[in-house]
N, C-alpha and C positions, 0 to 999 in steps of 0.2 A: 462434264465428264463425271464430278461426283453425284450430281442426279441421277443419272443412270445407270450410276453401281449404287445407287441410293446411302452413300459414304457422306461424311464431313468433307470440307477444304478446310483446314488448319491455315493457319498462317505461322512458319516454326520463327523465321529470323527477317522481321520487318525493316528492320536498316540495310540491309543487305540491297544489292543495284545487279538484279532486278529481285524483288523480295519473292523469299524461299518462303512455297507453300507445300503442302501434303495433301494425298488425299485420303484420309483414313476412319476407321471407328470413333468418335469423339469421347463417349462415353467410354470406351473400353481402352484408350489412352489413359485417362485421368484416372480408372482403377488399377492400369501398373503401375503410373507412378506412384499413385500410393503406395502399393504394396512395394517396390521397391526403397521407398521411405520407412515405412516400417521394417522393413529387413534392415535397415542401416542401423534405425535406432536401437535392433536387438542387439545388435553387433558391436554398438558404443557400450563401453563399462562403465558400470555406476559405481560410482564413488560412496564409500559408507563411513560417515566420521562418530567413531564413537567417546564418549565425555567418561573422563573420569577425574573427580572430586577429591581435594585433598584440603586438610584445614593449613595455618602454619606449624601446629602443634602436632600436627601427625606420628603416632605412636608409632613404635616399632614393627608390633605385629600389625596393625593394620594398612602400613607400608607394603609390608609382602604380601597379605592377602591383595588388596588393587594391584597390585604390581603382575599377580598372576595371573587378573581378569583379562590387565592390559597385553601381556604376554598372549593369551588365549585370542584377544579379538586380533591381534599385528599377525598370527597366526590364518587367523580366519579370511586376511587380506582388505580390513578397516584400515581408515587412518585413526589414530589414537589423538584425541584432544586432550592434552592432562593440564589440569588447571588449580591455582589454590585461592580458596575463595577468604577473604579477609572480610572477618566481620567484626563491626565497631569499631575500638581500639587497638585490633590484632594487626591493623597494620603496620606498627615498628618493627613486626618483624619480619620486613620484605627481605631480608637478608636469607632468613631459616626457608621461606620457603623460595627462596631462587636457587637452595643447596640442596633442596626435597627432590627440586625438578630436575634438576643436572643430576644426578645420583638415581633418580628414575631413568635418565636417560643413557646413562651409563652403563647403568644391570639389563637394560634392553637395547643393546648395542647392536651385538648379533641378528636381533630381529627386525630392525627396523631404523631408519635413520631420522636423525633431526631433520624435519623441516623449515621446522622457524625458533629461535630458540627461547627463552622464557621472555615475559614480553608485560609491562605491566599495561594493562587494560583497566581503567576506576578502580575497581576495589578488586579485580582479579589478577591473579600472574598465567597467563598463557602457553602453552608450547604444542607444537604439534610435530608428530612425529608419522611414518611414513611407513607402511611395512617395506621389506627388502624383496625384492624378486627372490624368485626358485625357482 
């Protein structure tokens, strides 16, 4: 029967008693499925994590200025990575920056939630935070 509509036989579901066949386009099967694969994968949302850098020393003003970048990307619907990078000796004071990160996370409360909260990694403290739906 498919020779003479000059069609494919597919074979859909070979377990099956008595195994389910088709008779159809072959080639023009396997370019829906793609194209319905790509439509999916448009349809999945990409996740965008963006880094922001802080020493433990971290000055006042330049608190707020990151703080506002960070405001702007949780805004934009990134996730925020805020991180303080310890370098050399600076690591006694994992104290200052585990109080940098909670206090960043605090003044962006409204925008965006904890998702994991400071986190020491070797010579890094980690946190990542999450925008908030709208």
């Amino acid at each position: 029967m498919a020779r003479e509509q000059e069609l494919d036989l597919v074979e859909i579901s070979p377990k099956a008693v008595p195994p389910v066949c088709k008779i159809i386009d072959y080639k023009k099967f396997l370019y829906e499925q793609k194209k319905r694969e790509k439509a999916q994968k448009s349809k999945a949302s990409k996740v965008v994590v963006k880094e922001i850098r802080f020493g433990p020393n971290t000055d006042e003003h330049d608190f707020e200025f990151k703080k506002k970048h960070a405001l702007k990307f949780l805004q934009d619907g990134a996730k925020l990575k805020a991180f303080v990078f310890f370098k050399g000796r600076s690591i006694i004071y994992k104290d200052q920056g585990h109080i940098l990160l909670l206090r960043l996370a605090t003044e962006l409360e409204e925008y965006g939630k904890v998702e994991q909260m400071p986190k020491l990694e070797g010579k890094r403290m980690i946190m990542y935070i999450a925008p908030k739906k709208k």
